[in-house]
N, C-alpha and C positions, 0 to 999 in steps of 0.2 A: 622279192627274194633275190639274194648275190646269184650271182652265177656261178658254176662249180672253180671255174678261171679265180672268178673274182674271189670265192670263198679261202680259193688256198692263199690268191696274194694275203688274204687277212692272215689267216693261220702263221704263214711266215713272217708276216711282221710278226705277231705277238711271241714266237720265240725268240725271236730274236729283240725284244723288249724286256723279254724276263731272264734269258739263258745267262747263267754266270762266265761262259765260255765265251762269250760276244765281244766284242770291243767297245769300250765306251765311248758315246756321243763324240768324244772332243777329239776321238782318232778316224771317225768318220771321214772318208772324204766326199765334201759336197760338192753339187752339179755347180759349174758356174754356168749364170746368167748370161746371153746377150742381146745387147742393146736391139730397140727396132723402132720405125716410123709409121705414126700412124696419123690421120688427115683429120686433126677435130672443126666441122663447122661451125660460123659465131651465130648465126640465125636458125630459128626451127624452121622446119619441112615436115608440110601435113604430110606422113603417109603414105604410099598406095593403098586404093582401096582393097584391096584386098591384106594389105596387113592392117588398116587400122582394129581395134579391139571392140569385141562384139561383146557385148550387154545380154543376157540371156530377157525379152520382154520390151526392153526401152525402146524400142522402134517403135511396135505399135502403141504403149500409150502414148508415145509423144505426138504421135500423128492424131490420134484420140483427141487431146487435148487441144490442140493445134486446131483440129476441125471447130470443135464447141464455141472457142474465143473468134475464130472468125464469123463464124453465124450472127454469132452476139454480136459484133462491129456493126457489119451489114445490115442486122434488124435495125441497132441503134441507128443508124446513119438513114434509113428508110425513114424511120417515125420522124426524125426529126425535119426532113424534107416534107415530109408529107404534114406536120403543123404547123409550115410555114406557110404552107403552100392555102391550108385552111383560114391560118389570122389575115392572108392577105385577103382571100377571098370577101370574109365578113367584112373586113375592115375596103377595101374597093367597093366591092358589087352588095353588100349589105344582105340582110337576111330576113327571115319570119318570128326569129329568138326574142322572146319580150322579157326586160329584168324591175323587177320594181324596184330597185335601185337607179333605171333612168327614168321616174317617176318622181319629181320634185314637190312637196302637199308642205305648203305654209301657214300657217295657222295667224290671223292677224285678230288682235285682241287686246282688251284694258288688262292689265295684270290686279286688278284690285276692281270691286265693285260692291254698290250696295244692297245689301241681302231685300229683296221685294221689288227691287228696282229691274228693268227693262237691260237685258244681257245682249249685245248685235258679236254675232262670230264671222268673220271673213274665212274665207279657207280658198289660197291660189292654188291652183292645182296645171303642173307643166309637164308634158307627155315628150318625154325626149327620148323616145323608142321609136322605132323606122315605120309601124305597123299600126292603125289605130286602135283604141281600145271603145270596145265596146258593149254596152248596155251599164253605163256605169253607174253608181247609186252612191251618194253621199250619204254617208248614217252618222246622225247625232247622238250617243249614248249619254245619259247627263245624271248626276246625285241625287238619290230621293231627295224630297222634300223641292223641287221643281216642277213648277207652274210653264202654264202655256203664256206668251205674251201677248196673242188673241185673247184669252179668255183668261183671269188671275186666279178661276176658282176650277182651273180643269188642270189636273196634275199632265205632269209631261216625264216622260221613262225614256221616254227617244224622236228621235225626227228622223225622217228621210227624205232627202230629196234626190230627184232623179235627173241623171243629165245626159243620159242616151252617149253619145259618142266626142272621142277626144282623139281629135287626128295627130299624127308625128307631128311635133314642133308646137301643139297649140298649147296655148297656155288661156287658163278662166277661172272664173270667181264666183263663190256663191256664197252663202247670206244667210245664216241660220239666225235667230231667235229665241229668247226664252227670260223666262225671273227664277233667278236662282233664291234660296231660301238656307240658311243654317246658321252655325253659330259664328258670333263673333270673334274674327281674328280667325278664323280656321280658315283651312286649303280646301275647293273639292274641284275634285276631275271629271274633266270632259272627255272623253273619248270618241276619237274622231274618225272611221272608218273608211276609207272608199272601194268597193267592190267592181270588179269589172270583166270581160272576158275578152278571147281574139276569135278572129276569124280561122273557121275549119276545127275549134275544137270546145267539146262541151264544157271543161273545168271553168269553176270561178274561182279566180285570183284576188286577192285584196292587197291594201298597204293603210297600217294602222297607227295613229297619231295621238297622243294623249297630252293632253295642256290642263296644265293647272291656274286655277284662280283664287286670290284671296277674300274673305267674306269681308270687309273692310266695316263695314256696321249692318248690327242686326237691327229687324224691322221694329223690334222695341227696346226700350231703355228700361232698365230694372236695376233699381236702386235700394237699398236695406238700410235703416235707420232703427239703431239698439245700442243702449250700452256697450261702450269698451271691454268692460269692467263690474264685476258684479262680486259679492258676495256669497256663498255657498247658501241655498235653501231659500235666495230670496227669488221673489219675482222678478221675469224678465218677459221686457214687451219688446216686438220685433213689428216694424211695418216696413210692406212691402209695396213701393210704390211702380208703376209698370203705365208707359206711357207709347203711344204708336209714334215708330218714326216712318211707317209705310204707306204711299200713298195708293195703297189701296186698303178696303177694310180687310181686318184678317180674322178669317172663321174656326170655331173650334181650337181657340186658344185654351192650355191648363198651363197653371203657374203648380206646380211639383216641391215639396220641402222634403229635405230629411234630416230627421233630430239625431243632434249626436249624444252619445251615450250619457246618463244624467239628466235629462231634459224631461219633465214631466210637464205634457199636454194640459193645459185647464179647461182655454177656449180659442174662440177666435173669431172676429169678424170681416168676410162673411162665414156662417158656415159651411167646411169644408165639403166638398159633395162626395168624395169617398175617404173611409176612413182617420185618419186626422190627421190628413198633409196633402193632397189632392184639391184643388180647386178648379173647375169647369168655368171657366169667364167667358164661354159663347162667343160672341162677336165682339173683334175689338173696331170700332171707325178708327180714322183715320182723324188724329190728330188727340183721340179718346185716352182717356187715363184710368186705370183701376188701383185701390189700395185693400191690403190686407192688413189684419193687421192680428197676431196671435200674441197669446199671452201663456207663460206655462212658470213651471220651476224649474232651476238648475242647480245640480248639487258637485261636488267636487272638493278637493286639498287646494292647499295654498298653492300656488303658481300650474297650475290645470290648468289648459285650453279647449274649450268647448267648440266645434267650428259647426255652422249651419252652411247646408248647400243648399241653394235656390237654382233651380231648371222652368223658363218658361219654353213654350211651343208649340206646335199643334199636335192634337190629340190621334193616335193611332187609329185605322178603322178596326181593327179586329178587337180593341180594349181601350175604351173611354180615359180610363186610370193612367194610361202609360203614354210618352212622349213618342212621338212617328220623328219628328226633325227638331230639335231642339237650335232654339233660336239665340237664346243667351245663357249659361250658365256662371253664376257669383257665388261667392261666399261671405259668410260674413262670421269672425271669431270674437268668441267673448271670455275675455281671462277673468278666472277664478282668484281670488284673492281674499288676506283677512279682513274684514271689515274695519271700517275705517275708526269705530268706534265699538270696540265688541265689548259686547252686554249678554253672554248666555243665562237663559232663564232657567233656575230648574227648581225641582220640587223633592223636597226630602233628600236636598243632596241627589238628586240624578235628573242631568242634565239632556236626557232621552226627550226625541220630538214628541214620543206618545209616554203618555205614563199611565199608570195605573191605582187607583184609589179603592177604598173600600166606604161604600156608605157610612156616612156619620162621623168619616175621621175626620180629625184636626190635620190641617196641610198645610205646612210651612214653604213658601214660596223666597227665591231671592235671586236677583239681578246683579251680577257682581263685572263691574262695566272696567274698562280700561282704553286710554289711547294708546292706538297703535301708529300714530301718526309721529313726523318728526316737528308739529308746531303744536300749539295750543290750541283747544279748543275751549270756548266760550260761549255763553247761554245756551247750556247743556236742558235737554229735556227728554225726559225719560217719562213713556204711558203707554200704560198697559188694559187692555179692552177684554172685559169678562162677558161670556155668552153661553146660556144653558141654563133651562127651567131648572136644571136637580139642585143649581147654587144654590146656598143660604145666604141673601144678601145679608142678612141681619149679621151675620158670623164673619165681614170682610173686614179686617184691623187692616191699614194700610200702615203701620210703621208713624216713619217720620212723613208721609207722604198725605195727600190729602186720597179719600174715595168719591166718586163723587155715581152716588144713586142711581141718579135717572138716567144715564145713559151707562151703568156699571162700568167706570174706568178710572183706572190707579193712576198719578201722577204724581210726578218728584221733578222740580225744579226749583232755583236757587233763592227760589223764597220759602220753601222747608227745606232743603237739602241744601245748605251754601258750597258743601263741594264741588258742584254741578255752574256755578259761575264760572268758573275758570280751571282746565282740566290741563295740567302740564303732559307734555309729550312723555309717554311711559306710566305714566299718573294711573292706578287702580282705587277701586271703593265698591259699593254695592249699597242696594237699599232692598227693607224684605217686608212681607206681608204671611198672612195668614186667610184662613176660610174655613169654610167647613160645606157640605151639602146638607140637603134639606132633613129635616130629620124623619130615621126610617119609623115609618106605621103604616099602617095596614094599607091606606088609600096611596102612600109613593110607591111600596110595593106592586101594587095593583096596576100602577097607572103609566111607569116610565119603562120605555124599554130602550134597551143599547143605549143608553144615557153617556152623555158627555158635555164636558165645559172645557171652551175654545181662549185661548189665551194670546193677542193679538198683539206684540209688542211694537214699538215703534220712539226712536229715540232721534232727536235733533238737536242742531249746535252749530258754528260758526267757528268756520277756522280762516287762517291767512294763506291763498295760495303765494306761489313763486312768484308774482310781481303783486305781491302785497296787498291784492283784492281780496276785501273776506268774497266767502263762499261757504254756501250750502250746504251741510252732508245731511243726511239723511239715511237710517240701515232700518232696518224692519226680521222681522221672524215671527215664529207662530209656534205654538204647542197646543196639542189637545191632550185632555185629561180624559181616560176611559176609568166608568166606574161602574167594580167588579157584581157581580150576580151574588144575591146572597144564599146558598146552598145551605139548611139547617134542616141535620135531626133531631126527632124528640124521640124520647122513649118511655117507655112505663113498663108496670110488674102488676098484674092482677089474677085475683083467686076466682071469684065468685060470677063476675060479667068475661063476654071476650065470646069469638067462636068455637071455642073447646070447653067442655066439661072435664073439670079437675075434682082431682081427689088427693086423700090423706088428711089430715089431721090437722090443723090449722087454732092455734100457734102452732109450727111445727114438732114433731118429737123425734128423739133422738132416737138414731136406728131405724127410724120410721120414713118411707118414702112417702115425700108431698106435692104433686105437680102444679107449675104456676102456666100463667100463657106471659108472654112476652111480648109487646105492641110497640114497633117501629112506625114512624111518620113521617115523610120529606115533604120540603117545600123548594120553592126558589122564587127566587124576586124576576130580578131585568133581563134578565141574559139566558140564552140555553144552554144548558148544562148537560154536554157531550163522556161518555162514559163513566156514567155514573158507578157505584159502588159502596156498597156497606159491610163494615167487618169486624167482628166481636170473639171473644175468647169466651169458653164457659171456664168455672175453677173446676177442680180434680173431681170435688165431689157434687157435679151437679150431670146430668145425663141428658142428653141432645134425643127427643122422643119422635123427629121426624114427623112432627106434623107440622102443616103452614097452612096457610088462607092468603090471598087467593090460593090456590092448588097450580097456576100457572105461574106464578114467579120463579123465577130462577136463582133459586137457593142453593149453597152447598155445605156439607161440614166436613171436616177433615179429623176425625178420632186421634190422631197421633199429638196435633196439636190443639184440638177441642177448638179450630177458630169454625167461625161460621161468616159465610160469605155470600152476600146480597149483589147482583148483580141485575142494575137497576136500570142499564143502557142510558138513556137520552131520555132527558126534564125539562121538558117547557117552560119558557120562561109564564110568570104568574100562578104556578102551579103551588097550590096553597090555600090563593088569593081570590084567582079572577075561574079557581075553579077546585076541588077537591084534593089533598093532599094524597103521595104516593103512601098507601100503607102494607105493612105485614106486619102477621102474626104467628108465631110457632111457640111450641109447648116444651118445657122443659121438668128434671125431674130433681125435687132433691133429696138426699139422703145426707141427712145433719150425724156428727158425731156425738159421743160425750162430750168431747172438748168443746163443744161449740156454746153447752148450756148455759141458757142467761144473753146471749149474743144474736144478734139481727144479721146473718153468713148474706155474704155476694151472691144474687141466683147470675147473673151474668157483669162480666167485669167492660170497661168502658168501651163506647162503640164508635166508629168514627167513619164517616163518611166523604168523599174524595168524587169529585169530577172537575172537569175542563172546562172554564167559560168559555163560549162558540164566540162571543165578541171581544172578549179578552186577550184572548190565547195563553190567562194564565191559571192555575193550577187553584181549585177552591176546593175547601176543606172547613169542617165542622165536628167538633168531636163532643159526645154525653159524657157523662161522668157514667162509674156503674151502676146497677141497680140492685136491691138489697130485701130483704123478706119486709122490711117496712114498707106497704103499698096502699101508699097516699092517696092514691088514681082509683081504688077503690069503694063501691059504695058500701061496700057490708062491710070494710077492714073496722078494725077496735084498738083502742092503746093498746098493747101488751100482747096482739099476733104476732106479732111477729120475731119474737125473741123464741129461741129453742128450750122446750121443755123435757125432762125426764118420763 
């Protein structure tokens, strides 16, 4: 706040700022100025302290901060004296500090050896620590499938040896042992440990060392001898030959297969001791050889690769079947290809490996052949081998081909067929036959069962390979012929005989209701016949009486559509034959019209029966015609019963 003094000087200026009575600015007379000397310094001057400028705080934190960064110096400068003063220490007058980093373990060894053969490991071991080490223990860790070299039938998991104490600066050697076993061309590791402790404390220390070696040959040789090259569906033979290259015997060898996808087992020698790719070869000597040799099919498309693995080794303890160390594994592939001369065989036009026939038919066979090759092929021969009691030889027409009897086999070459001299590359043709099976009665019936005839083809010829040498081919295939069950119903109409007594009027009359009995019969020949079934409609005017014989058959009828249904399950094959026919019998009603008079009416309209061949897998069928008031099957009927009377 002005002061009262101060307040008026303002007051009077500001009249005299507004007052129109004032004189203006420019009549004003101003103060003159005068001149004065004053001493300007060219350097600064800190101050008295007592005028320098006070900071309200900044003293003490700077002193604050000031303390903290000196401490820090000091500490620093302390530590760093004092780890000098320590490296010299160690480094001068030395210590009790043990590093297994001044622990030198050289491993000295063959990089490559032969699997069953005798393995020497050096291992230098140099103690460049100030303090010795003691109780030390060399450990061998080694690959399953490792033998002792004392003994070649005592397995070995590890070794140890002991070497008690390794003073500062000593350097020593020790000498391990053993036969290593595995496959060929593979790596297995050794693992080489040394354990050890110091003086004044309980811990054990180690330093751990791993060296690899290569199996450079396994203890046997296994070689696989098979077609390149094969054709779909033909036979393929594989021998496996397996020879010792180890000088010692080797126990509980199994040679191991597995079929790749398409490959059907037949046989093999020897027989395999589990399931059908496993063989147990016991003991192999030393210098001893084994062959296998299997034989199966392979199927596949044109340019398919089949591959076979073969694993010999020895046999696991816990499972005979399974490999513990596998000693060699091969392979061996076999490409699918068209045949070199393809000839499909088929029958009525289908050209199916299985077919299906019916007793007694006529069966048209044909071979319709083609090279597939880019030469010619020359003395062509084409024959075909029949086998299976149900044939009619008598019924075999070979064509242009000759047959020949006594051993049943079809041939066609270029003394009946001239085509078959000389086959141009792309060149097709065909030659065809006929058959028949034996014919059906009562005793084929009876006596064949799951019948079939085997059809064994097989065609040769002479072609020119790439350096102009004839050569061989040779193709082969097979069809069997399954021939179907014969499944037949009979039926009849009778008044007078049967298990039901009937009634009414007979010839029937009109308006007049007449019950008849109804007698179904099944048979079957070769084959069993899997859900069987019979099924019949009555007409409008005939009435379903609900009786049957046996009383346990499994009947039903259905009123909306008057069918009736026998459900007859499973039919032995020979049932008929080699032993009593399946029967039923149920009773029905008729009520004849006016319109009918004079006429022989349907008492049931046509029946037919339906099951499954069990050896077939195909679909048999048999159907009656219907049956009518005319009953033949009867021994009391007379001409003229059977027609409707007034």
């Amino acid at each position: 706040m002005p002061t009262p003094e101060e307040q008026d000087k303002i007051n009077e200026l500001r009249k005299s700022l507004y007052s129109k009575s004032h004189p203006p600015p420019s009549e004003v007379k101003r103060r003159k100025l005068h001149p004065g000397e004053f001493e300007v310094k060219k350097d600064w001057e800190k101050p008295p302290i007592d005028q320098e400028p006070i900071l309200l705080g900044a003293e003490s934190d700077t002193n604050q901060y000031s303390f903290f960064f000196r401490g820090l110096l000091i500490f620093a400068v302390i530590f760093f004296v004092a780890s000098i003063a320590v490296a010299a220490y160690v480094y001068f007058r030395g210590s009790n500090v043990v590093s297994s980093n001044n622990i030198n373990m050289a491993i000295i060894a063959p990089v490559s050896v032969a699997a069953g053969q005798a393995l020497s490991i050096d291992v230098e071991i140099t103690n460049k620590n100030n303090i010795p080490l003691q109780l030390a223990d060399l450990t061998f860790d080694y690959p399953d499938g490792t033998k002792s070299a004392a003994d070649f039938n005592t397995p070995l998991k590890s070794d140890q040896l002991s070497i008690e104490t390794i003073n500062p600066g000593q350097s020593l050697r020790e000498t391990a042992k053993s036969v290593l076993y595995g496959e060929e061309n593979s790596h297995q590791t050794i693992k080489v440990t040394l354990t050890y402790r110091i003086a004044g404390s309980n811990a054990v220390y180690s330093k751990e060392s791993d060296y690899s070696i290569l199996i450079a040959s396994a203890p046997v040789t296994l070689t696989i001898d098979s077609l390149k090259e094969i054709n779909s569906n033909e036979e393929l033979t594989l021998n496996a030959h397996l020879v010792s290259n180890s000088g010692i015997d080797l126990n509980n060898l199994i040679l191991k297969v597995d079929y790749p996808f398409g490959f059907s087992f037949e046989n093999a020698t020897p027989t395999p001791t589990f399931l059908k790719n496993v063989w147990n070869l016991g003991t192999l000597s030393k210098g001893a050889s084994r062959d296998i040799t299997i034989t199966g099919r392979i199927t596949g498309e044109d340019g398919d690769q089949r591959v076979f693995h073969f694993y010999t080794g020895t046999a696991s303890s816990s499972s005979q079947s399974n490999i513990s160390t596998i000693f060699i594994n091969t392979s061996q592939t076999v490409a699918i290809s068209k045949p070199f001369f393809q000839t499909p065989l088929t029958f009525d036009g289908d050209p199916a490996t299985i077919h299906v026939i019916q007793s007694g038919q006529l069966v048209h066979g044909a071979i319709n052949w083609k090279n597939n090759l880019n030469t010619s092929i020359t003395n062509a021969s084409i024959s075909v081998k029949l086998n299976g009691p149900i044939l009619d030889k008598t019924s075999v027409d070979a064509g242009g081909g000759f047959y020949r009897s006594a051993d049943n086999t079809l041939t066609w070459d270029q003394t009946n067929t001239p085509d078959l001299a000389n086959i141009g590359p792309g060149a097709k043709g065909g030659v065809y036959f006929t058959f028949q099976t034996v014919p059906t009665n009562y005793q084929t019936m009876s006596s064949f069962r799951n019948p079939i005839i085997t059809f064994n083809e097989s065609v040769t010829g002479q072609r020119l390979s790439e350096s102009n040498v004839p050569q061989s081919i040779n193709t082969s295939g097979s069809t069997t012929l399954k021939v179907a069950s014969n499944l037949l119903l009979t039926s009849s109409a009778v008044y007078s005989v049967g298990p039901f007594q009937n009634s009414g009027p007979l010839p029937p009359k009109a308006e007049v209701p007449t019950t008849y009995t109804i007698n179904w019969a099944l048979t079957n020949s070769f084959n069993r016949a899997d859900n069987v079934t019979v099924t019949a409609t009555l007409p409008s005017y005939v009435s379903w009486l609900g009786k049957i014989s046996p009383t346990n058959e499994d009947v039903t009828f259905n009123p909306v559509n008057k069918q009736i249904t026998w459900k007859v399950g499973n039919l032995d094959a020979g049932t008929g034959f080699v032993n009593s026919p399946r029967r039923l019998s149920f009773q029905i009603s008729l009520l004849p019209s006016v319109s009918q008079f004079g006429s022989s009416p349907n008492l049931i309209n046509e029946a037919t029966v339906k099951g499954t061949d069990d050896f077939t897998n195909t679909i048999l069928t048999n159907t009656n015609k219907e049956l009518t008031t005319r009953l033949s099957t009867d021994p009391a009927f007379h001409s003229g019963d059977d027609q409707v009377v007034k």
